[in-house]
One Martini backbone bead per residue (centre of mass of N, CA, C, O) as a GRO file, in nm:
protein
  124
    1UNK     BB    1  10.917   9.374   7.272
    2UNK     BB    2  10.883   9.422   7.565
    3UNK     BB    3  10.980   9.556   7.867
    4UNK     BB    4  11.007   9.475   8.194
    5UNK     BB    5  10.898   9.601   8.496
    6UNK     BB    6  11.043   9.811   8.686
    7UNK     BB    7  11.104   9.889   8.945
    8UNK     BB    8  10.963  10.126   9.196
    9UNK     BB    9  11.041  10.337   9.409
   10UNK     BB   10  10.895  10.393   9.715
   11UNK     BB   11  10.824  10.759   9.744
   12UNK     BB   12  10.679  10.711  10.028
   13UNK     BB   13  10.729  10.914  10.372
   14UNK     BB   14  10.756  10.868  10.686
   15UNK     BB   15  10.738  11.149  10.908
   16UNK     BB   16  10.813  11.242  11.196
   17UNK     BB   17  10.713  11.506  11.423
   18UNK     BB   18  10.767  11.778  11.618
   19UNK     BB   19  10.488  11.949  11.823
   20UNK     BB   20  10.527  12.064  12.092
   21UNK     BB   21  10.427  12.350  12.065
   22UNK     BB   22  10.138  12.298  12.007
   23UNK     BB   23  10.175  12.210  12.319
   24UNK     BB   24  10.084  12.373  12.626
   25UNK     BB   25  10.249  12.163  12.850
   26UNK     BB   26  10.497  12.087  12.692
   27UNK     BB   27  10.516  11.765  12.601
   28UNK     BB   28  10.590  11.539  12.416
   29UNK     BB   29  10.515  11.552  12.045
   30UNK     BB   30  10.352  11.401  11.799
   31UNK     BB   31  10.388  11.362  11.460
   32UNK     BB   32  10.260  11.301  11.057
   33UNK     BB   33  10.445  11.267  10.725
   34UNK     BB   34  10.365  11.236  10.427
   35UNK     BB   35  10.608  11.175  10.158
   36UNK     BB   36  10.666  11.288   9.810
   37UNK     BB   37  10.970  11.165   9.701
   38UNK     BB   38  11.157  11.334   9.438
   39UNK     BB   39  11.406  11.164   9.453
   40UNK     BB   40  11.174  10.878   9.363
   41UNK     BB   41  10.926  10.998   9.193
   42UNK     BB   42  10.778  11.241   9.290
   43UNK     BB   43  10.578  11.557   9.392
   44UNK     BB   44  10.668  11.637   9.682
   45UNK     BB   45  10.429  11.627   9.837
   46UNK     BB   46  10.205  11.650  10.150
   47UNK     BB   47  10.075  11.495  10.435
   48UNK     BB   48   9.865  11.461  10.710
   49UNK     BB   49   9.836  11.184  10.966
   50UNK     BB   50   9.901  11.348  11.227
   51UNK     BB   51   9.794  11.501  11.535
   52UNK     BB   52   9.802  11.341  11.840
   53UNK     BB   53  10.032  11.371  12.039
   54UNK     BB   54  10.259  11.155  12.107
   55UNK     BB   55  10.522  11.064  12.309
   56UNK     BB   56  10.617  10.908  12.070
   57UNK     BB   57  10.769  10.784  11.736
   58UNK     BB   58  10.611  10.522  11.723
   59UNK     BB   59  10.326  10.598  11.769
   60UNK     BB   60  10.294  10.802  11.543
   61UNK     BB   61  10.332  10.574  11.310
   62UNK     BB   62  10.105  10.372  11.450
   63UNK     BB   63   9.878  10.548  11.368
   64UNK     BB   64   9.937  10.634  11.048
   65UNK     BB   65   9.998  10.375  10.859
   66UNK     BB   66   9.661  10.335  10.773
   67UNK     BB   67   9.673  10.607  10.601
   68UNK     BB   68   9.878  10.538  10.399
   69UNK     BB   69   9.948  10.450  10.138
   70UNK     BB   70  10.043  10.225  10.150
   71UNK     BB   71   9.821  10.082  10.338
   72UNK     BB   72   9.611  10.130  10.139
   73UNK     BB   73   9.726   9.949   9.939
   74UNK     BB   74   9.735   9.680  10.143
   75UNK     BB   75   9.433   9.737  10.186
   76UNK     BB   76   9.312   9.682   9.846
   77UNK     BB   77   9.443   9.446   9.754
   78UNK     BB   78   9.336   9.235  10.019
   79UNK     BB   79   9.017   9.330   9.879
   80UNK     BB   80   9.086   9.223   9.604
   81UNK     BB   81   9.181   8.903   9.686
   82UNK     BB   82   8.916   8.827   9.836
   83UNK     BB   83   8.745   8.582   9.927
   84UNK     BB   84   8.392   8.518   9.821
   85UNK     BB   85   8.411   8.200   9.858
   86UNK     BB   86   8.489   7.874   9.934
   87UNK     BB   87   8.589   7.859   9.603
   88UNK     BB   88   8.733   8.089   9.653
   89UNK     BB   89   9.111   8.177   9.714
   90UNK     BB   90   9.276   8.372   9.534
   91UNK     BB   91   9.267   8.494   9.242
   92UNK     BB   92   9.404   8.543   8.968
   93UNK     BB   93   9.353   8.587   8.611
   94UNK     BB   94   9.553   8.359   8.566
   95UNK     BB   95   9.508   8.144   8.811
   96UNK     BB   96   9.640   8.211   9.035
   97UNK     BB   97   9.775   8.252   9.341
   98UNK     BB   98   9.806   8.526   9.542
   99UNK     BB   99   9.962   8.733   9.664
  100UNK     BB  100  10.108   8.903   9.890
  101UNK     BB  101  10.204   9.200   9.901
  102UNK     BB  102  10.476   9.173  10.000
  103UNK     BB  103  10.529   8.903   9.742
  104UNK     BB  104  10.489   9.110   9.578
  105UNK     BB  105  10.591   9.303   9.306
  106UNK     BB  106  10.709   9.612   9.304
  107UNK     BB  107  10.559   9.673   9.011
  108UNK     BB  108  10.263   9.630   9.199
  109UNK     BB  109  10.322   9.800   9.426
  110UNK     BB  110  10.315  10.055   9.263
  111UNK     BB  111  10.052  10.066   9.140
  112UNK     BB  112   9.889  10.092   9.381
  113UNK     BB  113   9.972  10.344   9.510
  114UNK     BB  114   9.946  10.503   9.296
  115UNK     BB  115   9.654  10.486   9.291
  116UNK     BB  116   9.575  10.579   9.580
  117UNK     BB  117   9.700  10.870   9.539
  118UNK     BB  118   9.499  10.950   9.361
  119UNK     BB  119   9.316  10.947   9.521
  120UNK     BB  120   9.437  11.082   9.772
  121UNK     BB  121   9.411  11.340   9.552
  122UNK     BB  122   9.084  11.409   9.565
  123UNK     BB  123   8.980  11.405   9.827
  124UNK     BB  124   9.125  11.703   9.918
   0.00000   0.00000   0.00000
């Protein structure tokens, strides 16, 4: 008998980063970096995910926030799961009704992460 999927914590984060160096006005300018932090078992890597200078880091992460792995994870899930007619109404293959993104269990959405994260190595 198999062990239980083990929840596995999610490597990926955003952070803000202040880029103002980089913006010749002088004015506070704010970017995003996806971080694979190797401490939650990523591979160390980073990538840009915004550099749009945005007055705040709240802004710069509502920015970045669609184009990271979770979003991207988060919506592939959700057109996974989307009714096709109006008779589907988002089952899984076991016949049950898809939980929401969020309600699925830790090891179901780090397989989707982990999943978009090879795309999105890829696609570099």
């Amino acid at each position: 008998m198999s062990a239980p999927d083990q929840p596995t914590p999610n490597p990926f984060r955003l952070a803000a980063v202040d880029i103002s160096e980089a913006w010749v006005n002088g004015d506070p300018a704010w970017g995003v970096e996806e971080r694979h932090e190797v401490s939650e078992g990523g591979d160390g890597q980073h990538r840009v995910l915004c550099e749009c200078g945005h007055p705040t880091e709240a802004e710069a992460l509502a920015c970045a926030e669609p184009r990271s792995v979770e979003g991207l994870a988060r919506r592939a899930y959700a057109k996974h799961y989307q009714p096709r007619s109006f008779r589907d109404v988002g089952f899984t293959t076991a016949g049950h009704h898809a939980p929401t993104f969020d309600d699925a269990e830790e090891s179901v959405r780090g397989r989707w992460r982990e999943t978009v994260y090879e795309v999105v190595k890829v696609l570099r």
